[in-house]
mmCIF file of the N, C-alpha and C atoms, coordinates in Angstrom:
data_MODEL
# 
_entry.id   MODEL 
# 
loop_
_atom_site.group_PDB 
_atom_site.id 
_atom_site.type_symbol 
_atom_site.label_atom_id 
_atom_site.label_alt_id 
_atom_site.label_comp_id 
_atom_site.label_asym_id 
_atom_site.label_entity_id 
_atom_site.label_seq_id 
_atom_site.pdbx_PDB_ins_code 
_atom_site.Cartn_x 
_atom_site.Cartn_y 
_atom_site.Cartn_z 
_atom_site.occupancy 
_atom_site.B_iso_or_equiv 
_atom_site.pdbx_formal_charge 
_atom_site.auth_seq_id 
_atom_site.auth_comp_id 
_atom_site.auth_asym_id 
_atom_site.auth_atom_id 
_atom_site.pdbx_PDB_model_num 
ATOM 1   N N  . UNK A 1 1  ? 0.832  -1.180 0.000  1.00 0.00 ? 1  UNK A N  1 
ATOM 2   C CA . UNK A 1 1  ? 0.000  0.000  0.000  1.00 0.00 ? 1  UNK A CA 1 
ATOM 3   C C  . UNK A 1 1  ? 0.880  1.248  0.000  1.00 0.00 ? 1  UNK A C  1 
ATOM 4   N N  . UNK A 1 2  ? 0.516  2.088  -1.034 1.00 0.00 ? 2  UNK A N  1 
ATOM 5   C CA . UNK A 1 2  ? 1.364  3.171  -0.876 1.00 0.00 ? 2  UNK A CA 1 
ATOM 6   C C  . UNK A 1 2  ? 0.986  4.397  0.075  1.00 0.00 ? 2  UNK A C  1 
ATOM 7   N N  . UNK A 1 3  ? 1.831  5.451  0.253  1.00 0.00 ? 3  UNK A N  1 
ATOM 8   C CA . UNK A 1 3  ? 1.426  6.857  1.294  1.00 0.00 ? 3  UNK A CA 1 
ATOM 9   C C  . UNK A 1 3  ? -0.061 7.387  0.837  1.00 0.00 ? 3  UNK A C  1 
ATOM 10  N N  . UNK A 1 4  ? -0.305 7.448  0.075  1.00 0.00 ? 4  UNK A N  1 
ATOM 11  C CA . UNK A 1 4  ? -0.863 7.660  -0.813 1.00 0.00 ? 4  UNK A CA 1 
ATOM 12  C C  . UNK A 1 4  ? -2.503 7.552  -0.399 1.00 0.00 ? 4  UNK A C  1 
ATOM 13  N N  . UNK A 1 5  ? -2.200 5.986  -0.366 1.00 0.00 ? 5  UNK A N  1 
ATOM 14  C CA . UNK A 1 5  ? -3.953 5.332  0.343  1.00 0.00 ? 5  UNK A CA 1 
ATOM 15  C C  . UNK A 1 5  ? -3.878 5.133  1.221  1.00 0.00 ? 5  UNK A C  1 
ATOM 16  N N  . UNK A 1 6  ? -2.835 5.376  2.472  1.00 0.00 ? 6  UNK A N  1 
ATOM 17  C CA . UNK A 1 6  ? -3.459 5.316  3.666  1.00 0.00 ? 6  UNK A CA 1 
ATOM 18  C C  . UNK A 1 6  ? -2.625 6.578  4.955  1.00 0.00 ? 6  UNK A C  1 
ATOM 19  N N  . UNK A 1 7  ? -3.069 7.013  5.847  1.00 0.00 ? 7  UNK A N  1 
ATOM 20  C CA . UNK A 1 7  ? -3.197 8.103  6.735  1.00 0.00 ? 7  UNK A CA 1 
ATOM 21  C C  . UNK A 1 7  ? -1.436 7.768  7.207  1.00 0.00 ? 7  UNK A C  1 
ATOM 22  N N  . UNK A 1 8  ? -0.544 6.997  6.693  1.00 0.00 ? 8  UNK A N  1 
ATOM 23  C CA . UNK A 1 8  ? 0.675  7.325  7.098  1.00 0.00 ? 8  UNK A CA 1 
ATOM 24  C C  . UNK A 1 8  ? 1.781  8.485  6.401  1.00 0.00 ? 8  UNK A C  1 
ATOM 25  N N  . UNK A 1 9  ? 1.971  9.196  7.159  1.00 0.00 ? 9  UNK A N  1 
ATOM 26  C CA . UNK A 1 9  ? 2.760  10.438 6.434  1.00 0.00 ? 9  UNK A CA 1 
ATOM 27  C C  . UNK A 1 9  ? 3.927  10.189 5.843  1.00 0.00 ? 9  UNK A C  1 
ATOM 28  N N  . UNK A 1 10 ? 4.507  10.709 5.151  1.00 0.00 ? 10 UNK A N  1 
ATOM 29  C CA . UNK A 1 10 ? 6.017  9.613  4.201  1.00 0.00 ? 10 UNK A CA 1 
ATOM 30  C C  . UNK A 1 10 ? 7.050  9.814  5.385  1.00 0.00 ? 10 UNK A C  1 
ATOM 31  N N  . UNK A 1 11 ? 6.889  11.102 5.800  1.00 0.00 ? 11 UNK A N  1 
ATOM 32  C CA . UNK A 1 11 ? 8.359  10.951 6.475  1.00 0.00 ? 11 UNK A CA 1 
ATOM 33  C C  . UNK A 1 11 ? 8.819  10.311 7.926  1.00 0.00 ? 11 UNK A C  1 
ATOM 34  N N  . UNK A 1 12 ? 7.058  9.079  7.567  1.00 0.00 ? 12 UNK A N  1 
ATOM 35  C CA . UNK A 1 12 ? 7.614  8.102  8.623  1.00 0.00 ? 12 UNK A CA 1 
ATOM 36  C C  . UNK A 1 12 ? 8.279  6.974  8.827  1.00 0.00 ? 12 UNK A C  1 
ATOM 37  N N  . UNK A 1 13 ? 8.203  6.981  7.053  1.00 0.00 ? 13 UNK A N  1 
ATOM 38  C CA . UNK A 1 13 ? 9.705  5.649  6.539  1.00 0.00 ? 13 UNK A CA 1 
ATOM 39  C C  . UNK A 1 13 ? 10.780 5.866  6.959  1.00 0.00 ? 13 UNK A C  1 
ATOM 40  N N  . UNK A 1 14 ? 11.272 7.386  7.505  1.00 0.00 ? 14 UNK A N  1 
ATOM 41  C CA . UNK A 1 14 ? 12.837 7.165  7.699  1.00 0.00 ? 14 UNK A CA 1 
ATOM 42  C C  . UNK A 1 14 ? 12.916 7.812  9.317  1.00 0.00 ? 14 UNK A C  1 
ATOM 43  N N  . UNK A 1 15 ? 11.586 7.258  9.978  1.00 0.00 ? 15 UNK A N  1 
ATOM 44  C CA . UNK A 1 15 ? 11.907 7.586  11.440 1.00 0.00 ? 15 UNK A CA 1 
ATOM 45  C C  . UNK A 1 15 ? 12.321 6.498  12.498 1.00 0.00 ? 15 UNK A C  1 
ATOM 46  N N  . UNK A 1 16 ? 13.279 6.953  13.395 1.00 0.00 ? 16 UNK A N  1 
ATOM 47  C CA . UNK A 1 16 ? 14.275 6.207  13.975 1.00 0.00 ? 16 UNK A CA 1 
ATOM 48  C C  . UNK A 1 16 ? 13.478 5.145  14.670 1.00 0.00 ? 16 UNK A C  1 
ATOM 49  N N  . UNK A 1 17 ? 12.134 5.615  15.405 1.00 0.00 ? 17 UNK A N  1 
ATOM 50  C CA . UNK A 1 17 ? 11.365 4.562  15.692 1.00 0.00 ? 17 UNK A CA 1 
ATOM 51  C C  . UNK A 1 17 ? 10.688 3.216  14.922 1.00 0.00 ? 17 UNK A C  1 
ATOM 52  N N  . UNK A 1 18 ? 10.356 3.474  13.605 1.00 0.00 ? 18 UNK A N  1 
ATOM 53  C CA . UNK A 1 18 ? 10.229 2.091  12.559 1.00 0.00 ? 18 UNK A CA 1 
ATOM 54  C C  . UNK A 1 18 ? 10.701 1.185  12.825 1.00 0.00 ? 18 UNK A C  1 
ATOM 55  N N  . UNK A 1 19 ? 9.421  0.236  13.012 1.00 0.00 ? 19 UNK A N  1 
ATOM 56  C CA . UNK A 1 19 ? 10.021 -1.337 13.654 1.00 0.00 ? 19 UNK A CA 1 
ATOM 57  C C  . UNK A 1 19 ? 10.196 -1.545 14.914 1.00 0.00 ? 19 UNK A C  1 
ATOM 58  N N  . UNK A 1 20 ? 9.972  -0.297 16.011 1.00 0.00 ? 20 UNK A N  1 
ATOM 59  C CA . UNK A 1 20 ? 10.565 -0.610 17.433 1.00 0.00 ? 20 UNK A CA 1 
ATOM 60  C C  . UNK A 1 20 ? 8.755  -0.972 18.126 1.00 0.00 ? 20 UNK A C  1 
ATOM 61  N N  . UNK A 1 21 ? 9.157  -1.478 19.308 1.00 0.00 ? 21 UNK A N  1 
ATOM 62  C CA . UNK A 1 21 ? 7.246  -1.699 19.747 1.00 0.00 ? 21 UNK A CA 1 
ATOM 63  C C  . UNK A 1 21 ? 7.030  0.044  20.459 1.00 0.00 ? 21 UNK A C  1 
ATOM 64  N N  . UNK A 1 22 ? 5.964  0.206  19.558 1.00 0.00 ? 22 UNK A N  1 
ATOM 65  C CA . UNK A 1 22 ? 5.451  1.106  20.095 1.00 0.00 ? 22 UNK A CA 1 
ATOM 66  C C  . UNK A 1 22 ? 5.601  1.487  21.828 1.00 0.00 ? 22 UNK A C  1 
ATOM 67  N N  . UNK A 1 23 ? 5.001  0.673  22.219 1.00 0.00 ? 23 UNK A N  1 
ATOM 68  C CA . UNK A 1 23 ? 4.672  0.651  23.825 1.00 0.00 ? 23 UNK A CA 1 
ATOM 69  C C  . UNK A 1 23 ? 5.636  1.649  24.392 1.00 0.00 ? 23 UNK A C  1 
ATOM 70  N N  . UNK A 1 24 ? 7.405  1.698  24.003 1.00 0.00 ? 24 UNK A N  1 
ATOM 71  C CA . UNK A 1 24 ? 7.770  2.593  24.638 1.00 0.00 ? 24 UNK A CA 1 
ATOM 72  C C  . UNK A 1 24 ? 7.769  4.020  24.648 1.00 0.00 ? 24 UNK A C  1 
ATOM 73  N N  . UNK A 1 25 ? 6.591  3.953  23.348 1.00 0.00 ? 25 UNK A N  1 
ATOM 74  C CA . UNK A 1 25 ? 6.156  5.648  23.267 1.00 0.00 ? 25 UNK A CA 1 
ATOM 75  C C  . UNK A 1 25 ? 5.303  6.331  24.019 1.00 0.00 ? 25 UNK A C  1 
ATOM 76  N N  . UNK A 1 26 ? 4.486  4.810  24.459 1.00 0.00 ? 26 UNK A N  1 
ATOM 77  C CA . UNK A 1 26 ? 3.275  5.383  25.611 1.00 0.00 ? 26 UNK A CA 1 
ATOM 78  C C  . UNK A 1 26 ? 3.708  5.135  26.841 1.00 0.00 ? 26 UNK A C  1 
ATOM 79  N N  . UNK A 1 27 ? 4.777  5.434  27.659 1.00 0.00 ? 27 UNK A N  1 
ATOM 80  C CA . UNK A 1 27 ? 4.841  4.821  29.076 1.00 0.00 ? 27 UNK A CA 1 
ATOM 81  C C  . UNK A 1 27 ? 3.540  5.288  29.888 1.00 0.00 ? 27 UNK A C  1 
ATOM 82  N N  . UNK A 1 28 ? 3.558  4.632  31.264 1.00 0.00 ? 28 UNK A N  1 
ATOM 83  C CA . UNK A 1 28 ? 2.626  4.412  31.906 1.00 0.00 ? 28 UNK A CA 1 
ATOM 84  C C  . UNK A 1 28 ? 2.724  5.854  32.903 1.00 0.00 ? 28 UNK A C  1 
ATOM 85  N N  . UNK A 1 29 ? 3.281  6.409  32.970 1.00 0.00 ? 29 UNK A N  1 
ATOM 86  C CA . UNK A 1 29 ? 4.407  7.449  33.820 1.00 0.00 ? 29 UNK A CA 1 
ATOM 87  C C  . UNK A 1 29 ? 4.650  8.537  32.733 1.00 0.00 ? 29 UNK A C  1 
ATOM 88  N N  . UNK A 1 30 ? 4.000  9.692  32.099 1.00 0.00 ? 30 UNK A N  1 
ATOM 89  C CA . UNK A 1 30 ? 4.795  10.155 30.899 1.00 0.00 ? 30 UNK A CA 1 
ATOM 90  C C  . UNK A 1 30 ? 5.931  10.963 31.528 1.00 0.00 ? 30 UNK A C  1 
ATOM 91  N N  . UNK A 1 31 ? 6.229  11.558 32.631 1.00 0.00 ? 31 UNK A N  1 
ATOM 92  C CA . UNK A 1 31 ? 7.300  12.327 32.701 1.00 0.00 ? 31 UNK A CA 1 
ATOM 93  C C  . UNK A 1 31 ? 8.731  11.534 33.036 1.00 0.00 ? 31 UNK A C  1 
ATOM 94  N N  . UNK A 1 32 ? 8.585  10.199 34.202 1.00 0.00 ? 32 UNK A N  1 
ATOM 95  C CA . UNK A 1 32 ? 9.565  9.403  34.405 1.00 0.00 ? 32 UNK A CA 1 
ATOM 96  C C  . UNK A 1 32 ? 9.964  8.378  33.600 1.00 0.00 ? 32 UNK A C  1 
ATOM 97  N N  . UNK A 1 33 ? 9.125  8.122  32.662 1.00 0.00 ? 33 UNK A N  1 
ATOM 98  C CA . UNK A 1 33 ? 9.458  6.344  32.248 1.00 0.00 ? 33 UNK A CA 1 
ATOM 99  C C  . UNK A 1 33 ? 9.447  6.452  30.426 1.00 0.00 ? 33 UNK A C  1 
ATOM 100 N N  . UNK A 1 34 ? 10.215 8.102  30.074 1.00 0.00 ? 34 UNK A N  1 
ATOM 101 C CA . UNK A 1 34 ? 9.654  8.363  28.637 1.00 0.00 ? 34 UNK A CA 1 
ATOM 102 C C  . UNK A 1 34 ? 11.176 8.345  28.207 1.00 0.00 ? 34 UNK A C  1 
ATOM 103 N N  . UNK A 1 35 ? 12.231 8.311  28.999 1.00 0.00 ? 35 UNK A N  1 
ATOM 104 C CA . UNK A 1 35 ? 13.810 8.399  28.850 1.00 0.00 ? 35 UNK A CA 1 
ATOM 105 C C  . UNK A 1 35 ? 14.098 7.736  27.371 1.00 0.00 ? 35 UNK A C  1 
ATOM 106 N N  . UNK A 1 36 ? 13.817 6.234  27.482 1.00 0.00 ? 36 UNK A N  1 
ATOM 107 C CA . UNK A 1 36 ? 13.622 5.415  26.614 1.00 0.00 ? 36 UNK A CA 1 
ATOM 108 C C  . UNK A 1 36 ? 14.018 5.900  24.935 1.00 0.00 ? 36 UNK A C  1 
ATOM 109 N N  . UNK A 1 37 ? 11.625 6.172  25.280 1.00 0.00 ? 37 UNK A N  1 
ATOM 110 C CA . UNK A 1 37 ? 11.823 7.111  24.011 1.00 0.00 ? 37 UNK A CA 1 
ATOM 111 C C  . UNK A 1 37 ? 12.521 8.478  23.420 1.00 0.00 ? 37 UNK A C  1 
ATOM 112 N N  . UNK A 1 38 ? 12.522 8.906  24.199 1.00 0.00 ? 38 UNK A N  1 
ATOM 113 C CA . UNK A 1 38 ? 13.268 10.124 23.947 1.00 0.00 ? 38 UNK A CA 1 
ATOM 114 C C  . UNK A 1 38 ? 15.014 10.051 23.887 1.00 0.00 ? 38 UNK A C  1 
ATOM 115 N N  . UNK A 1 39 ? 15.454 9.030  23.896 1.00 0.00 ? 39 UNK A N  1 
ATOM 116 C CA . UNK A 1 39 ? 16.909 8.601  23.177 1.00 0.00 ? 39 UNK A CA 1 
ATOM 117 C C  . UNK A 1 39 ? 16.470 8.254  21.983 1.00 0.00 ? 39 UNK A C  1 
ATOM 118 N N  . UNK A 1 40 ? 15.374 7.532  21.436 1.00 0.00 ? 40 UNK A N  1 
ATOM 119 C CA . UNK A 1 40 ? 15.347 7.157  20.291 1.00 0.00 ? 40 UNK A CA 1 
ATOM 120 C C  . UNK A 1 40 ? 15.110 8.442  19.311 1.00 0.00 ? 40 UNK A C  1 
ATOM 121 N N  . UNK A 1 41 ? 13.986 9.541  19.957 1.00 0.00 ? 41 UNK A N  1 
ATOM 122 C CA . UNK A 1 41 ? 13.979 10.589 19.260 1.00 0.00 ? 41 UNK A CA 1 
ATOM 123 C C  . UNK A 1 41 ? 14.968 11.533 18.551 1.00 0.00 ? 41 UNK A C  1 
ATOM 124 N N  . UNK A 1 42 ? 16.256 11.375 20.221 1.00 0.00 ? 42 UNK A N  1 
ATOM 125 C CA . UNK A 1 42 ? 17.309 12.123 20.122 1.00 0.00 ? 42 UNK A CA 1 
ATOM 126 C C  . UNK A 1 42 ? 18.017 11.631 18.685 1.00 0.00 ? 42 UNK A C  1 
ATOM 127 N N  . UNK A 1 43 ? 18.282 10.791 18.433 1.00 0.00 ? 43 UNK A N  1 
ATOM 128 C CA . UNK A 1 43 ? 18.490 10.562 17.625 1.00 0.00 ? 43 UNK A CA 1 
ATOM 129 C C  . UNK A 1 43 ? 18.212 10.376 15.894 1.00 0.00 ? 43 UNK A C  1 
ATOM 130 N N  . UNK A 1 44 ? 16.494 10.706 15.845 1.00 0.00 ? 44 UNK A N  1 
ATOM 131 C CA . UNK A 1 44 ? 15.836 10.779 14.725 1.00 0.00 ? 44 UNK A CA 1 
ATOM 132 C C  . UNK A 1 44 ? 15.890 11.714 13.397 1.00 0.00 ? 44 UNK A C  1 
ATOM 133 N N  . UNK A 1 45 ? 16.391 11.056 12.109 1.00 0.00 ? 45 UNK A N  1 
ATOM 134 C CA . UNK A 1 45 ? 16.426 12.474 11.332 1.00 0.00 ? 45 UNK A CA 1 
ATOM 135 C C  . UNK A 1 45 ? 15.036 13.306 11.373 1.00 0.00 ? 45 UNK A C  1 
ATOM 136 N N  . UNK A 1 46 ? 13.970 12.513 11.536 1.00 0.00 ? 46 UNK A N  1 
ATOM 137 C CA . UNK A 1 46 ? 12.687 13.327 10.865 1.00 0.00 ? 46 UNK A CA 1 
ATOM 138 C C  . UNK A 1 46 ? 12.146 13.995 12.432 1.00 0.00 ? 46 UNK A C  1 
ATOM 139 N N  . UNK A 1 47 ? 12.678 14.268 13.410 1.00 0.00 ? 47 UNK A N  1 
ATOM 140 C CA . UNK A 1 47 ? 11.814 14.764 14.795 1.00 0.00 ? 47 UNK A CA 1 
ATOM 141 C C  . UNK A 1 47 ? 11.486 15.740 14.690 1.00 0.00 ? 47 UNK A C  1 
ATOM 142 N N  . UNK A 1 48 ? 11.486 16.803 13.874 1.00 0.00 ? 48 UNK A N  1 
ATOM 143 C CA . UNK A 1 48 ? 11.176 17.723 13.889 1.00 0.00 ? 48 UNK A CA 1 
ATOM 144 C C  . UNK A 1 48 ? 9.813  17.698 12.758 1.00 0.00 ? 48 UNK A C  1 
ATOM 145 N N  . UNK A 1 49 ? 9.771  16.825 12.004 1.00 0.00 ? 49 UNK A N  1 
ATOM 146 C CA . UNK A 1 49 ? 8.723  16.611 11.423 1.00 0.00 ? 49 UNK A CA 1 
ATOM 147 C C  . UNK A 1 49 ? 7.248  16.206 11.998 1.00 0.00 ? 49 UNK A C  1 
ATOM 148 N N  . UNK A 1 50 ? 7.947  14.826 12.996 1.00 0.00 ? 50 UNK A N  1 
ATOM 149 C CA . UNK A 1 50 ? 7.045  14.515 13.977 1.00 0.00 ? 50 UNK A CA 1 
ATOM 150 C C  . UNK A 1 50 ? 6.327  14.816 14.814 1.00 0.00 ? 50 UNK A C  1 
ATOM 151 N N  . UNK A 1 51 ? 7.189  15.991 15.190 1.00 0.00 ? 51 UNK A N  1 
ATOM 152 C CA . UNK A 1 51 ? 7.111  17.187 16.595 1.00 0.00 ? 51 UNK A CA 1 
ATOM 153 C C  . UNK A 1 51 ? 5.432  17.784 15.910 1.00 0.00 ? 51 UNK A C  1 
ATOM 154 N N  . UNK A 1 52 ? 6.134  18.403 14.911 1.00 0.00 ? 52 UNK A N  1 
ATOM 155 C CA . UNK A 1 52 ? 4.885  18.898 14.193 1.00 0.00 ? 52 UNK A CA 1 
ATOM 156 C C  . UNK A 1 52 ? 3.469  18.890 14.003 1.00 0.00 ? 52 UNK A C  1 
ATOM 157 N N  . UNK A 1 53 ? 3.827  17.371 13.310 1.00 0.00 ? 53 UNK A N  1 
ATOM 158 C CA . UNK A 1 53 ? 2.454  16.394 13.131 1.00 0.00 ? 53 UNK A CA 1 
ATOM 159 C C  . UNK A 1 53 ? 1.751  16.322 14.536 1.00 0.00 ? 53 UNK A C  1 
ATOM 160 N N  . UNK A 1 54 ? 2.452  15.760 15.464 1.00 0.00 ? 54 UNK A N  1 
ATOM 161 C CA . UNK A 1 54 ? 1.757  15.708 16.591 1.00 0.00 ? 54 UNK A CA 1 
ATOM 162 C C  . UNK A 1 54 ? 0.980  16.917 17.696 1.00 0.00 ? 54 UNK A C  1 
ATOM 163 N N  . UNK A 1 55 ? 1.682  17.826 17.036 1.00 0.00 ? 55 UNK A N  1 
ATOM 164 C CA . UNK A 1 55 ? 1.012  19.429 17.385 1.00 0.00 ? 55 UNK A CA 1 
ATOM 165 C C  . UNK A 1 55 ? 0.062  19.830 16.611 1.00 0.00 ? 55 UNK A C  1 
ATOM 166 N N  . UNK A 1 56 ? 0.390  19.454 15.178 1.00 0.00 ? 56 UNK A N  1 
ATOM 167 C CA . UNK A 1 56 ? -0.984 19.768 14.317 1.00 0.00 ? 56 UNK A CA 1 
ATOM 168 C C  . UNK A 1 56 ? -2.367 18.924 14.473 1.00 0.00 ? 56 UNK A C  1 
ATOM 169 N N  . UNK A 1 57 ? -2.036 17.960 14.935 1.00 0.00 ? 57 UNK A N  1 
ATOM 170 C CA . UNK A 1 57 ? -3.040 16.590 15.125 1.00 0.00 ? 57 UNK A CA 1 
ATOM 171 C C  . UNK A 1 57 ? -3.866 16.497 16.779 1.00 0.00 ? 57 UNK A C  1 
ATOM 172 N N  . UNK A 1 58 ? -2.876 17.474 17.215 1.00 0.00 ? 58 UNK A N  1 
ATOM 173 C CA . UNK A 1 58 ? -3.095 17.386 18.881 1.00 0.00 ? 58 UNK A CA 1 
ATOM 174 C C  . UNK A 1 58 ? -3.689 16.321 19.333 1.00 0.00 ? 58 UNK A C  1 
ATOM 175 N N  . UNK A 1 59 ? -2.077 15.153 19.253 1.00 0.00 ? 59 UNK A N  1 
ATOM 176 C CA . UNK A 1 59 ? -1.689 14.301 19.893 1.00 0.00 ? 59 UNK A CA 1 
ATOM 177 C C  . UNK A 1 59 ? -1.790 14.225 21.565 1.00 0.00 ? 59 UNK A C  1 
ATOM 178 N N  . UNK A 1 60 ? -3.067 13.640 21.760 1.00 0.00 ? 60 UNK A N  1 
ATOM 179 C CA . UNK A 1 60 ? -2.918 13.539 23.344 1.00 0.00 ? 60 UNK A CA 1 
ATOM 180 C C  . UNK A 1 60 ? -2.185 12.573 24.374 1.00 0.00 ? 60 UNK A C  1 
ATOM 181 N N  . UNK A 1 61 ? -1.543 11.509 23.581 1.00 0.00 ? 61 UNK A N  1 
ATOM 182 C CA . UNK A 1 61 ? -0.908 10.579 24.118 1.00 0.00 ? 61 UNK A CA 1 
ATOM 183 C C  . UNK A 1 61 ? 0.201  9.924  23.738 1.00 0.00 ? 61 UNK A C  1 
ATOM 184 N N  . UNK A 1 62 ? 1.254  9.558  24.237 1.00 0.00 ? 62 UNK A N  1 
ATOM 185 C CA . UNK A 1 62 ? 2.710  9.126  23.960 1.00 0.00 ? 62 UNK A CA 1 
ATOM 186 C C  . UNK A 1 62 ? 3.797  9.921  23.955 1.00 0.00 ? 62 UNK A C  1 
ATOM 187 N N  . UNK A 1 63 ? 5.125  10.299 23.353 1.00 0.00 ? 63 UNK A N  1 
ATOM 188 C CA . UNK A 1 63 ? 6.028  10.834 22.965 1.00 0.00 ? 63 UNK A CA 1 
ATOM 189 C C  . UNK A 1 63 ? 6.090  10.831 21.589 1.00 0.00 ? 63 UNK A C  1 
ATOM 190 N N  . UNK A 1 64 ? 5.865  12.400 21.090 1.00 0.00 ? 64 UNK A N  1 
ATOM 191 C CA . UNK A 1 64 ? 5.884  12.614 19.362 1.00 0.00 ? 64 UNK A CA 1 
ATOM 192 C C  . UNK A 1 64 ? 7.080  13.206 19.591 1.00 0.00 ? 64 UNK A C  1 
ATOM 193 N N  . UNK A 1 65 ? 8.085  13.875 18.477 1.00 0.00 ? 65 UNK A N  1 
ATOM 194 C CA . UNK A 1 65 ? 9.157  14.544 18.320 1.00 0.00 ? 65 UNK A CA 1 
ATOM 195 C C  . UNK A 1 65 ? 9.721  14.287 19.691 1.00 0.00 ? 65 UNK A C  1 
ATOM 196 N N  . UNK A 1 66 ? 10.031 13.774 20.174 1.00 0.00 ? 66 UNK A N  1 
ATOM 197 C CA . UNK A 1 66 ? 10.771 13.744 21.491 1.00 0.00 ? 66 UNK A CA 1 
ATOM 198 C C  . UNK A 1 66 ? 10.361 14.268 22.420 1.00 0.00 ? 66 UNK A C  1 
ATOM 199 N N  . UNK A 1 67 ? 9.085  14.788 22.409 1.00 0.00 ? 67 UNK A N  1 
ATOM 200 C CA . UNK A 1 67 ? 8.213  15.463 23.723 1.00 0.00 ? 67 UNK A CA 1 
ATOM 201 C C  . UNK A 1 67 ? 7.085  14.402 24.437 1.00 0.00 ? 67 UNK A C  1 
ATOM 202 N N  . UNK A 1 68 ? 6.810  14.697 24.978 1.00 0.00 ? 68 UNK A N  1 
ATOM 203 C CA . UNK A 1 68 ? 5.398  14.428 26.065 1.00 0.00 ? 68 UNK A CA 1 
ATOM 204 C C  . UNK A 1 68 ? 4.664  15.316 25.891 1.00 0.00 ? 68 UNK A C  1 
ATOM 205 N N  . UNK A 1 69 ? 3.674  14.634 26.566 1.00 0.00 ? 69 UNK A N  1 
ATOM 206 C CA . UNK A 1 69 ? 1.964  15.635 25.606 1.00 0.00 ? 69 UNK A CA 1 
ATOM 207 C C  . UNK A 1 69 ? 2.130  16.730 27.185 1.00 0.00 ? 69 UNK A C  1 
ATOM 208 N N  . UNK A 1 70 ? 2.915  16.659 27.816 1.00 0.00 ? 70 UNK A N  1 
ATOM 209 C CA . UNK A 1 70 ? 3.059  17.832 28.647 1.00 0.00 ? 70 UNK A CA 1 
ATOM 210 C C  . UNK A 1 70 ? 3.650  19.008 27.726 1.00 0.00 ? 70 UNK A C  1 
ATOM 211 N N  . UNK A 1 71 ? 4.876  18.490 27.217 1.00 0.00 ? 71 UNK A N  1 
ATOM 212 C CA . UNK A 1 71 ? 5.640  19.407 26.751 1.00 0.00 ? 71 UNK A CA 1 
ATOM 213 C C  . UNK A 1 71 ? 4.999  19.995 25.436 1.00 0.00 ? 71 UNK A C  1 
ATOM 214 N N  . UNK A 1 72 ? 4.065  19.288 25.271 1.00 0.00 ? 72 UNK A N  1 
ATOM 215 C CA . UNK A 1 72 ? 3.448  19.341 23.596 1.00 0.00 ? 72 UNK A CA 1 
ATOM 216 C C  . UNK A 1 72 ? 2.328  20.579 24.083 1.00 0.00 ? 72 UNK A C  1 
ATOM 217 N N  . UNK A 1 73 ? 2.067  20.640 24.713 1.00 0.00 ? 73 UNK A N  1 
ATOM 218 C CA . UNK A 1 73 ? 0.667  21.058 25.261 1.00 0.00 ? 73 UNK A CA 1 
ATOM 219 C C  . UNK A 1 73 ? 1.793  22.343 25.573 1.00 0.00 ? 73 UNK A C  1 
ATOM 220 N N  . UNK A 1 74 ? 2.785  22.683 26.289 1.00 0.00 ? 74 UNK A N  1 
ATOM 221 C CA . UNK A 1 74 ? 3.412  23.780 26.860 1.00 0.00 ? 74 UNK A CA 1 
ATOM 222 C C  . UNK A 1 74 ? 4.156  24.642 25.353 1.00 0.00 ? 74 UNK A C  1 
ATOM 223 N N  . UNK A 1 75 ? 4.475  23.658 24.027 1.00 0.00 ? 75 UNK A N  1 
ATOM 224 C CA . UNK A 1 75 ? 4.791  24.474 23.393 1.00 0.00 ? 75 UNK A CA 1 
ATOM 225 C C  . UNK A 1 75 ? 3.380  25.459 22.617 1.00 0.00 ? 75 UNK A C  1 
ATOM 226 N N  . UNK A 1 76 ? 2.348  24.368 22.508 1.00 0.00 ? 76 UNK A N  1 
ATOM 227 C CA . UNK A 1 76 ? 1.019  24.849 21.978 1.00 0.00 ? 76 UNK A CA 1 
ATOM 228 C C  . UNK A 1 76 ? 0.755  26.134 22.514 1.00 0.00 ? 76 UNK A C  1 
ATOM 229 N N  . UNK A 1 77 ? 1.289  26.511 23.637 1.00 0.00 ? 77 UNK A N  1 
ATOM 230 C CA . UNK A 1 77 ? 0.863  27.959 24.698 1.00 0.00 ? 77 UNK A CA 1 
ATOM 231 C C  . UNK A 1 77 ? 1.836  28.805 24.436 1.00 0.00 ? 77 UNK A C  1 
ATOM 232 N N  . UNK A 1 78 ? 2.485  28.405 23.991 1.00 0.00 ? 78 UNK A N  1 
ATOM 233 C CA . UNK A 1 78 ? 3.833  29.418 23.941 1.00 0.00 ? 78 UNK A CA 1 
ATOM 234 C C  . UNK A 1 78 ? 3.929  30.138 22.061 1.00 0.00 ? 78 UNK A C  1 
ATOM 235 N N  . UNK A 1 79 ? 3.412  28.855 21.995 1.00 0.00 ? 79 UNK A N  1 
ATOM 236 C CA . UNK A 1 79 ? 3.079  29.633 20.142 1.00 0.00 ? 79 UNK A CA 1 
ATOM 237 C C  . UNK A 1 79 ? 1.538  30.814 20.118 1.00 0.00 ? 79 UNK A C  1 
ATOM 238 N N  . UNK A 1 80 ? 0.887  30.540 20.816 1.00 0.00 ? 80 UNK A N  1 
ATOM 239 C CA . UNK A 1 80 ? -0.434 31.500 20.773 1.00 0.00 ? 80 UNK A CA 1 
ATOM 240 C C  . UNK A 1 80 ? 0.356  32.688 21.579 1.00 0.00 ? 80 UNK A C  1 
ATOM 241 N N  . UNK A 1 81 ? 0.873  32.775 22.594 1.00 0.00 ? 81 UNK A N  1 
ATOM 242 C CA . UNK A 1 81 ? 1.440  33.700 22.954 1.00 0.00 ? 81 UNK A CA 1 
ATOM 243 C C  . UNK A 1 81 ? 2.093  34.355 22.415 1.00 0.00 ? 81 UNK A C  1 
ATOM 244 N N  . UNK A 1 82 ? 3.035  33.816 21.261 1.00 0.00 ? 82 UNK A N  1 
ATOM 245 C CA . UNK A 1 82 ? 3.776  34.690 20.174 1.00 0.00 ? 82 UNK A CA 1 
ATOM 246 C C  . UNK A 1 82 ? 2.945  35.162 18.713 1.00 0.00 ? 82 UNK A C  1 
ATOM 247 N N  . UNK A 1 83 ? 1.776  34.636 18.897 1.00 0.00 ? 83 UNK A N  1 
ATOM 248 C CA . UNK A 1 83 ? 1.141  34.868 17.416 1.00 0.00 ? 83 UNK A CA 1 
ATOM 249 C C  . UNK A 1 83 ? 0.430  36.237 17.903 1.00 0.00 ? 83 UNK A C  1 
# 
């Protein structure tokens, strides 16, 4: 199936997470137990893409771009504040 026909964005073929189990995107704990993911992010070419998506989509759960929906939610406030 290509990008095309279904709701996956392309530039999630070359994200560092592909292939890993999800699960460690959702810890149970998002501020203590997200370390994990957020090495994998650190490392991602596309995180800043991700970051994005998950702000545009307002992602309420897991680690997108290397954030927590805390941090996701704190940049969301900080951009209305500058607009």
């Amino acid at each position: 199936m290509s990008d095309a026909t279904t709701s996956t964005p392309p530039w999630r073929r070359q994200a560092a997470c592909k292939g890993l189990d999800p699960s460690i995107f959702y810890p149970a704990d998002d501020e203590d137990e997200c370390l994990d993911a957020k090495a994998v992010c650190a490392q991602c070419p596309v995180v800043d893409l991700c970051l994005e998506h998950a702000l545009g989509v307002r992602e309420k759960e897991g680690i997108w771009g290397g954030c927590s929906e805390r941090e996701r939610r704190r940049i969301i406030r900080q951009r209305r504040r500058s607009a």
